[in-house]
C-alpha positions in Angstrom: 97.5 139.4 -1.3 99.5 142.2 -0.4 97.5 143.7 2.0 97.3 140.1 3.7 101.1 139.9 4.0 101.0 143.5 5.5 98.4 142.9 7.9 100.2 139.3 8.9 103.9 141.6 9.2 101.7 144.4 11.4 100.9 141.9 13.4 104.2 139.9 13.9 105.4 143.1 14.8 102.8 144.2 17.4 103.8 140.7 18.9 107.8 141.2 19.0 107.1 145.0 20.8 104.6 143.8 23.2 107.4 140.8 24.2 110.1 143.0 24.3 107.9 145.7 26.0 107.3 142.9 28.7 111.0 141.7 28.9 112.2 145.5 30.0 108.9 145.6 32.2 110.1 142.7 34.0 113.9 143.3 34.4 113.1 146.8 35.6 110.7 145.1 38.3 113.5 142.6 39.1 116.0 145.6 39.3 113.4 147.1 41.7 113.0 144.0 44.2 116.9 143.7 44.4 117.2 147.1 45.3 114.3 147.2 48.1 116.0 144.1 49.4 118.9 145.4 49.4 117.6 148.3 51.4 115.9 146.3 53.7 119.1 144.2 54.4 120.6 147.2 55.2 118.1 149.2 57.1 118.4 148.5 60.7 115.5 148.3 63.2 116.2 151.3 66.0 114.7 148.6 68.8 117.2 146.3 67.8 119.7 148.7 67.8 118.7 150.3 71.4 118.7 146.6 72.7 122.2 146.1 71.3 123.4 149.3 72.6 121.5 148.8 76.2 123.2 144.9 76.6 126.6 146.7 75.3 126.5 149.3 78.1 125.0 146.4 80.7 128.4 145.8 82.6 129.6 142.2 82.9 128.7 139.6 85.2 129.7 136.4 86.6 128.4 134.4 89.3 130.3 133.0 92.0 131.8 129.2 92.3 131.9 126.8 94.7 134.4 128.5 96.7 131.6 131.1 97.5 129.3 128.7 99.6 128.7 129.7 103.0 125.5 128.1 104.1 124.7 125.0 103.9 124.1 121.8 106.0 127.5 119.6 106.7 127.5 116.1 106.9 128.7 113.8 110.5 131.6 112.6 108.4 133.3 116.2 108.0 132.0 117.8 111.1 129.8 115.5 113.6 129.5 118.3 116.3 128.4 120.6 113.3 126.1 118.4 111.6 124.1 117.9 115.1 123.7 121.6 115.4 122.9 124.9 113.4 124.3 126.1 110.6 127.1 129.2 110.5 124.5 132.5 111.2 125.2 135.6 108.6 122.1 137.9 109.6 121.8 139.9 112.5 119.2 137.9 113.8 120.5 134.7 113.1 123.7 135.6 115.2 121.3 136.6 118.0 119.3 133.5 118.0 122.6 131.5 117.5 123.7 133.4 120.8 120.7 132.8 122.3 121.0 129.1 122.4 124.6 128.6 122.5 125.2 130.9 125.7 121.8 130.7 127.4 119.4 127.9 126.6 122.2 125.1 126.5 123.5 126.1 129.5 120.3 126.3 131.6 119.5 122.9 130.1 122.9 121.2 130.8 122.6 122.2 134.4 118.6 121.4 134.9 119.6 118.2 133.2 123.0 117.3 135.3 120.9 118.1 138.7 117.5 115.7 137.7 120.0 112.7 137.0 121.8 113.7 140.6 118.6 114.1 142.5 117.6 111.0 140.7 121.0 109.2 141.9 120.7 110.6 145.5 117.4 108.7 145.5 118.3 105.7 144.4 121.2 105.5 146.8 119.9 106.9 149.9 116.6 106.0 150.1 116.2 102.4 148.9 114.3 99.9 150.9 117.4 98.3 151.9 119.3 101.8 153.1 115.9 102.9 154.4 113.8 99.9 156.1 111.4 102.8 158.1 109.9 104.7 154.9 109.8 108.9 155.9 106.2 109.6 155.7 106.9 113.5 155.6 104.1 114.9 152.8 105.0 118.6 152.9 108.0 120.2 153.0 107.4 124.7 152.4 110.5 125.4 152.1 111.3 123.0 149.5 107.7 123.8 147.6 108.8 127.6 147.3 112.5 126.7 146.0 110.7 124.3 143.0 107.9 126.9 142.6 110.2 129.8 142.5 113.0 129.0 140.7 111.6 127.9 137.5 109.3 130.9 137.6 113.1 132.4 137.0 114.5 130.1 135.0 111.2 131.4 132.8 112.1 134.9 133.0 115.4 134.5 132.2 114.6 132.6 128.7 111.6 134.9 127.9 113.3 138.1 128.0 116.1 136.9 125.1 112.6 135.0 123.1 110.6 137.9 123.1 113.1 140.2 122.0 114.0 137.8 118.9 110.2 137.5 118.2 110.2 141.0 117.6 113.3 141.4 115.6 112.1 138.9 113.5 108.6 140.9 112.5 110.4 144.0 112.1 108.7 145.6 109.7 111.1 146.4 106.5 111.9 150.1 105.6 110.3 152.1 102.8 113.4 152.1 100.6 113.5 148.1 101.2 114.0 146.0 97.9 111.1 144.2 97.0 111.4 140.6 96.6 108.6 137.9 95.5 109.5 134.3 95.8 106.4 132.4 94.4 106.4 128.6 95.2 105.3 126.1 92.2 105.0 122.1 92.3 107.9 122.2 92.5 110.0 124.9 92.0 110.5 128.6 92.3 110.3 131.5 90.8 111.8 134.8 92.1 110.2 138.4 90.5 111.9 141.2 91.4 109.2 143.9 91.9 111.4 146.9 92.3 113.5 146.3 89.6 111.1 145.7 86.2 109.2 143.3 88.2 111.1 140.4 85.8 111.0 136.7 87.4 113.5 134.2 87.5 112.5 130.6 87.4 114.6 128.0 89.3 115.0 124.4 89.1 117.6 121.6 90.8 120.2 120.4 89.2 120.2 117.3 88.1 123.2 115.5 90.1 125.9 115.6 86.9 125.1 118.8 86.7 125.6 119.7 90.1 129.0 117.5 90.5 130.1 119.3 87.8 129.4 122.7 88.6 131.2 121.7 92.5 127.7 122.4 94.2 125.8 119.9 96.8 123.4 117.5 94.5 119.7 118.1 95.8 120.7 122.1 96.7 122.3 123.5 93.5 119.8 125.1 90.8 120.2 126.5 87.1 118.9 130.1 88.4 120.2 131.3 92.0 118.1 134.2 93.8 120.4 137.3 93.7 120.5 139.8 95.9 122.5 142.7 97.7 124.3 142.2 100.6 124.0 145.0 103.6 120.8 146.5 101.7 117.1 145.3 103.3 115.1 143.0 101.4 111.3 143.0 101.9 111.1 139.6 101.3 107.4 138.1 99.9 106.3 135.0 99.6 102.8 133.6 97.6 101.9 130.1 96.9 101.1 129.4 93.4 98.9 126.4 94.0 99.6 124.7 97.5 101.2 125.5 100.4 105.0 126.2 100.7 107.9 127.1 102.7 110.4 129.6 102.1 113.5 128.6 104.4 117.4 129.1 104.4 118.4 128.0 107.5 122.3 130.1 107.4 120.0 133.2 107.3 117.3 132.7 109.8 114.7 132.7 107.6 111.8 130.8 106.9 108.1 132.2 105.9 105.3 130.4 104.3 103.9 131.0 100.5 100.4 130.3 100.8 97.7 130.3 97.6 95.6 133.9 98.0 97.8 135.7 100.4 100.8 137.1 100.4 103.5 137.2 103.5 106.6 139.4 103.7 109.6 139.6 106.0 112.4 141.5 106.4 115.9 139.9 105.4 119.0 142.1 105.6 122.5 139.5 104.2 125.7 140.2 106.3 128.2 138.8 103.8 128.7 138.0 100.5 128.3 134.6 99.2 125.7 131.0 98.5 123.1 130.3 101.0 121.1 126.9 100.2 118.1 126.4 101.6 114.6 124.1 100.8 110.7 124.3 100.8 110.1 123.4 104.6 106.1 122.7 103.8 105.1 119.3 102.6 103.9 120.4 98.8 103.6 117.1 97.0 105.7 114.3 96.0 108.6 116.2 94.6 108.5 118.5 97.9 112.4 117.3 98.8 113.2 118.3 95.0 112.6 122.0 95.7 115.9 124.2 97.1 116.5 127.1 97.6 120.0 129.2 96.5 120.5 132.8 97.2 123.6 134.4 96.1 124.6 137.8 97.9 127.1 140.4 95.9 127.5 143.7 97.1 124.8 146.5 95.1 126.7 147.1 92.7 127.1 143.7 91.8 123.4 143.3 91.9 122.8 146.1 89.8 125.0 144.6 87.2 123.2 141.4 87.3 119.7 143.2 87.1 120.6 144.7 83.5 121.9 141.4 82.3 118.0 140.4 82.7 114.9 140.8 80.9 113.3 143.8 81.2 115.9 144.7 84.2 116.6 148.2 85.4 118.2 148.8 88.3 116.5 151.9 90.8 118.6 155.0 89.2 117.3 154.1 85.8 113.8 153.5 87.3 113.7 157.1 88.9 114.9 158.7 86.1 112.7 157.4 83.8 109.5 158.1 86.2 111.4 162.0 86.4 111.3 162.4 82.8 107.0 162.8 82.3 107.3 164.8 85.4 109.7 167.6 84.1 107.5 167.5 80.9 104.5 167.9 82.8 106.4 170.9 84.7 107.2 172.5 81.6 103.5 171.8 79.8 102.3 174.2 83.1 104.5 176.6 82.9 104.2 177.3 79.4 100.2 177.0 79.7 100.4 179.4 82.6 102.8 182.1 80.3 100.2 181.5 77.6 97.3 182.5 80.6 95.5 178.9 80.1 94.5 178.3 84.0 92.7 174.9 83.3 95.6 173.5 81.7 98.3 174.5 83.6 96.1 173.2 86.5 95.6 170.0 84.8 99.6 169.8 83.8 100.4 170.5 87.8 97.9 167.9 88.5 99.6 165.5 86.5 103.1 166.2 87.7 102.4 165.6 91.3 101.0 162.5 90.8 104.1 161.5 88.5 
């Protein structure tokens, strides 16, 4: 009986160390977690911490208001000479061709014009049937054929010597160090990647018209995203349809260059001023074609490099190069030391790879 009760006590006790065993087993593992989260809480991730630090040294930004716009169409109501003629040029060859047709075209057509009606008047006066009852049955005249043969074979020259020369300003080929632009068209809006600078791409849509009667912008030509760029610096414009055919156009600048599917076009564009240029698809695309503009916003380069690392993936030239310069100097270094050290193929191979960096 005894040795009953002392097993049945051994065994009672066994039972109250193994539960208390568990109880400290388990408030040392809770102890445990608490700590590790608290650790975790506090540990900080260094790619966070370098995108923090990167948008902290970004410098600010705004983008300009309504006050800014410099391009765009005007309506008979505010200007009816204006709205019957082209829009206010800011390129170089947008003054030209304005020049073109303010000082030679539309003066050469005014005066053929004024002379038709008077030769048509003098006509019509002198020789109607009841001025002229005996009909002139004179058929040639040379003197009169070289004077209509003649002069408009000048009148020619004179227009194609100003056409030509804009033709060919307007396929100028853009420098080397030229900014590399890529608008791509979608049904129906665009998108705008800016190769040279991280090659990040900004999506734009229109405005709804609250939005845009809000914001003080045109309904139908203000977007969410406007294309930025530098003024004074050369763009090499490119443009690539992303299913149909479009057209990139802004008539303030002179500009207009199709994005079709499986090719891609460039142009040169070079902004004289700072400011809002609207423009619109100019290629029937589908049946929101008309719902597809076009706003360019032109700051000075420093500006633009501003807005560039407030973007995505956005580093402006000087960051680019010096991040390309950094492999290189390691490279350098990697052949030198190899070439100290005597190891030919290596410092070959470490040369090598620095001139191609």
């Amino acid at each position: 009986m005894e040795s009953i009760e002392t097993m049945n006590f051994g065994a009672f006790a066994r039972k109250k160390l193994n539960f208390l065993a568990l109880f400290v087993l388990a408030a040392l593992s809770l102890g445990a977690l608490q700590q590790g989260a608290m650790a975790q809480e506090g540990a900080v991730d260094p790619d966070a911490v370098a995108v923090e630090e990167s948008a902290a040294e970004a410098p600010a930004f705004e983008y300009y208001g309504p006050e800014m716009i410099k391009g765009q169409p005007v309506s008979s109501d505010e200007d009816l000479i204006g709205s019957m003629t082209f829009q206010p040029q800011f390129t170089d060859n947008g003054e030209y061709a304005l020049w073109m047709h303010d000082a030679i075209l539309m003066p050469i057509i005014t005066v053929i014009s004024l002379f038709v009606l008077a030769l048509l008047l003098w006509v019509v006066l002198k020789y109607n049937k009841r001025a002229n009852t005996v009909p002139s049955k004179t058929s040639h005249n040379t003197l009169i054929e070289v004077i209509w043969t003649v002069i408009p074979v000048l009148i020619l020259v004179v227009i194609a010597v100003p056409s030509i020369t804009l033709l060919a300003r307007q396929y100028q080929s853009p420098p080397e160090d030229a900014i590399t632009i890529k608008t791509n068209g979608y049904q129906w809006y665009w998108g705008y990647e800016y190769v040279d600078n991280g090659g990040f791409e900004v999506i734009s849509n229109m405005l709804s018209e609250e939005a845009a009667l809000e914001s003080g912008e045109p309904h139908q030509l203000a977007v969410d995203n406007r294309m930025v760029v530098p003024v004074g610096v050369p763009l090499r414009i490119q443009t690539f349809g992303a299913d149909v055919i479009h057209s990139f156009g802004i008539p303030s600048l002179w500009f207009k260059l199709d994005a079709v599917p499986g090719r891609i076009n460039e142009k040169m564009l070079t902004i004289n001023e700072p400011g809002i240029y609207y423009g619109q698809c100019m290629e029937l695309c589908g049946a929101r074609h008309g719902y597809m503009p076009i706003a360019i916003e032109a700051r000075p380069l420093d500006e633009f490099n501003a807005w560039v690392q407030t973007q995505p993936g956005g580093m402006t030239r000087a960051q680019i190069e010096a991040q390309n310069a950094a492999p290189a100097a390691e490279d350098a270094q990697s052949a030198e030391d190899a070439a100290e050290a005597g190891d030919t193929e290596a410092a070959e191979e470490a040369e090598a790879a620095a001139q191609a960096a």
